[in-house]
C-alpha positions in Angstrom: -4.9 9.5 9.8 -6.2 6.5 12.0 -6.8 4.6 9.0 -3.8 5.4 7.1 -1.9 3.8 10.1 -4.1 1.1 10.0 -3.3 0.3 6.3 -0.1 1.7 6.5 2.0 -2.5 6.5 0.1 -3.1 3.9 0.7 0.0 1.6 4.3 -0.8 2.5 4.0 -4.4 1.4 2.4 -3.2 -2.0 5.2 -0.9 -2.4 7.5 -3.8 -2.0 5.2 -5.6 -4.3 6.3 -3.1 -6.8 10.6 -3.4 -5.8 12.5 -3.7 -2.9 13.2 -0.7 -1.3 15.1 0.9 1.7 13.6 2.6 4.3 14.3 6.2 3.1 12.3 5.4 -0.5 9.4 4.0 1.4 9.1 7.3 3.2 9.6 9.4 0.1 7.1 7.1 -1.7 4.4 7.5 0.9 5.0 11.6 1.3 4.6 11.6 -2.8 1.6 9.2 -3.2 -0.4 10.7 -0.4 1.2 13.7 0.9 1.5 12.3 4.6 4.5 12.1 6.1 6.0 9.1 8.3 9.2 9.5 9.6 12.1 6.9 10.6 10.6 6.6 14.2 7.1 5.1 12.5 8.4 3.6 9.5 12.0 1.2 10.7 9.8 0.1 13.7 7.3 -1.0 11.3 9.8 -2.7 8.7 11.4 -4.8 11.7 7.9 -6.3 13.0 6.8 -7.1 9.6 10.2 -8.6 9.1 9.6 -10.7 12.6 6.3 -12.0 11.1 7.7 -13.3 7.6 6.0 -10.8 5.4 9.8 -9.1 4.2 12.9 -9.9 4.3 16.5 -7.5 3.9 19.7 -7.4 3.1 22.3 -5.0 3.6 23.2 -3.3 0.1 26.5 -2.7 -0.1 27.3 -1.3 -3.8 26.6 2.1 -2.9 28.9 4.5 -0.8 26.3 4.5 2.0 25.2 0.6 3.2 21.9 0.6 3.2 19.0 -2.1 4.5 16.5 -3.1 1.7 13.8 -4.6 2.0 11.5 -6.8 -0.3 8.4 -8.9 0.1 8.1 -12.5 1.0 5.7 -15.2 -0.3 4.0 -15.0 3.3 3.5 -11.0 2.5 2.3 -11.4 -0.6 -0.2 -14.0 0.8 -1.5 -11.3 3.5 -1.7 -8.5 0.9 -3.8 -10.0 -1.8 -6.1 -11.7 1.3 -6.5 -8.1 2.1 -6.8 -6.9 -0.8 -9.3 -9.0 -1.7 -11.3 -8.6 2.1 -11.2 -4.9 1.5 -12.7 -5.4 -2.3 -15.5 -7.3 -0.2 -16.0 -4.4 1.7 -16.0 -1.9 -0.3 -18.6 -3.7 -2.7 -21.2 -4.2 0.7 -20.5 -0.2 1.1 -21.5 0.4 -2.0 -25.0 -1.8 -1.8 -25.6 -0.2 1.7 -25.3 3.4 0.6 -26.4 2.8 -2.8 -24.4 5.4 -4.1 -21.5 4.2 -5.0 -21.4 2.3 -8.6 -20.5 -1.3 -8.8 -18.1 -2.6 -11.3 -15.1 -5.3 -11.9 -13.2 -1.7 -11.6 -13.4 -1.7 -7.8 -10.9 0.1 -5.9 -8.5 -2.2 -4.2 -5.0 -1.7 -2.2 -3.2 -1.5 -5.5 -4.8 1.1 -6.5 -5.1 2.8 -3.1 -0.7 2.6 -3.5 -0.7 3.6 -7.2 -1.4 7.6 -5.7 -3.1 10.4 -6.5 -3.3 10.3 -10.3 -5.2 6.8 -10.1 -8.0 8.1 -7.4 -8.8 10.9 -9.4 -9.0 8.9 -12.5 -11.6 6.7 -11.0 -13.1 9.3 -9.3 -13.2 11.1 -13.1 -15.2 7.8 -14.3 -17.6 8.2 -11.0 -18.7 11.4 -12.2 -19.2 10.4 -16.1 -20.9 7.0 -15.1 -17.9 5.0 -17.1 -18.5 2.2 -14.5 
């Protein structure tokens, strides 16, 4: 759970990658994608520091019959994710030649696919155990 909380912004910024979103669909989209749950006191905290560093911006939506805050990425957030994105690629990739178990390929698994859910890890997980890499 540490580590989810520790890559928790940026799961939120690739959601925003993805479409702006309110606060509510970022906590629905987290529960459904990795079956944890964050709740309002976790998640509006988080949107309002991220929004105080320059990584999203909001606006109040209006249309609906209940105003709601939405939130989308900026170019500064989508500088930070794909930096990350491409540290934790790094990582990942020294893990692999440590432990020596761990197949290398262009394939790697990145943040994007970390925040594309379930269905993606056990597809790659699926080419692990055939040797597709």
């Amino acid at each position: 759970m540490k580590l989810m909380r520790g890559l928790l912004d940026l799961v939120v910024l690739q959601f925003l990658k993805a479409h702006p979103m309110h606060g509510y669909q970022i906590i629905a989209s987290l529960r459904k994608n990795f079956g944890v749950y964050f709740g309002p006191s976790t998640i509006y905290p988080l949107l309002s520091m991220m929004e105080e560093n320059g990584y999203i911006k909001s606006h109040w939506d209006l249309e609906n019959e209940r105003p709601r805050k939405v939130y989308s990425i900026t170019e500064q957030g989508s500088d930070l994710l794909n930096c990350t994105e491409d540290s934790l690629t790094h990582i990942y990739r020294k893990l692999a030649i440590g432990t020596g178990k761990i197949p290398l390929s262009e394939n790697n698994l990145t943040v994007n696919a970390l925040t594309n859910g379930k269905k993606n890890l056990n597809g790659n997980l699926e080419n692990v155990k055939n040797n597709r890499y």
